[in-house]
N, C-alpha and C positions, 0 to 999 in steps of 0.2 A: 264404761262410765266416763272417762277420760274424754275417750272421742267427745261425748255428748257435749262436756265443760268446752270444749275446744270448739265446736260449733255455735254454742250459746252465747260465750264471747266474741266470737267472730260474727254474730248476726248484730250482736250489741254493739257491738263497735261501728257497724256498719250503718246502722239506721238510727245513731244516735245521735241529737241534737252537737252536745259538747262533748267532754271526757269524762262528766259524771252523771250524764244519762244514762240510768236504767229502767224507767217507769213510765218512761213517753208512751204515747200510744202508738206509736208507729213502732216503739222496741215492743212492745205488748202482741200487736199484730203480729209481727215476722218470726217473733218467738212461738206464736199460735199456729201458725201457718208452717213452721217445723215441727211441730206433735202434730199436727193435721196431716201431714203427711207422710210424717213416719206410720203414724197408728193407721191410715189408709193401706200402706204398704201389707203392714200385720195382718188386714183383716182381709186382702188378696188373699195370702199364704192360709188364715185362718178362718175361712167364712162361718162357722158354727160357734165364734166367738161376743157373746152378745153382748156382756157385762163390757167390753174393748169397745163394741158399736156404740152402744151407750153413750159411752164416755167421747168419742168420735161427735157425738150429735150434742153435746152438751161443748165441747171444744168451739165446735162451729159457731154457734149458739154464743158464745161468748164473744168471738171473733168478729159477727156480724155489730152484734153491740157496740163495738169499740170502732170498728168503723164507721156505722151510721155518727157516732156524733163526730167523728173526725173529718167526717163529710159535710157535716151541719156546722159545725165552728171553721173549721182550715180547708177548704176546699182544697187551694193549690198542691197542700202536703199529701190530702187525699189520694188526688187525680197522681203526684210523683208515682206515691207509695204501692197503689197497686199497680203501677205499670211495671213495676220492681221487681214486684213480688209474683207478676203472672194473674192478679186474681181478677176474675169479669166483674164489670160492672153492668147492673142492672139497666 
C-alpha cells in the first residue's frame, strides 16, 4: 500500500500543472493509465477473473472520456500527454 501512495504521488507531481494540482486531467489520465495497467498485469496472471475485467473496461472507459475532451479543449497538452504516457492515438 505504501508502494502505491509513493507511485500516485510521483505521477502527481509529475503531470501536474503547479504544486497543488491534483484534479487536472492530465493527473486523472496517468493516474488511470496506472490502474490500467496494473489491473492488466492481474488479469495476465488471472484470466478467469471477470469481476477485475469488468472493472478494466469501465477504467478504460473513463480514461478515453477524459481524453477526448482534453483533445477537443487543449490539443498541445493532449498531443504532450500521450506521448508521455505511451498511449496511441487514433
Amino acid at each position: 500500500m505504501a508502494q502505491d501512495m509513493a507511485d500516485k504521488k510521483a505521477l502527481i507531481a509529475k503531470f501536474a500543472r503547479d504544486s497543488k494540482d491534483t484534479g487536472s486531467s492530465e493527473v486523472q489520465v496517468a493516474l488511470l493509465s496506472h490502474r490500467i495497467a496494473n489491473l492488466t498485469e492481474h488479469l495476465r496472471a488471472n484470466p478467469k477473473d471477470h469481476s477485475s475485467r469488468l472493472g478494466l473496461l469501465k477504467l478504460v472507459g473513463q480514461r478515453r472520456g477524459l481524453l477526448k475532451y482534453l483533445k477537443r479543449t487543449q490539443y498541445e497538452r493532449y498531443a504532450k500527454l500521450i506521448q508521455e504516457l505511451g498511449i496511441k492515438d487514433r
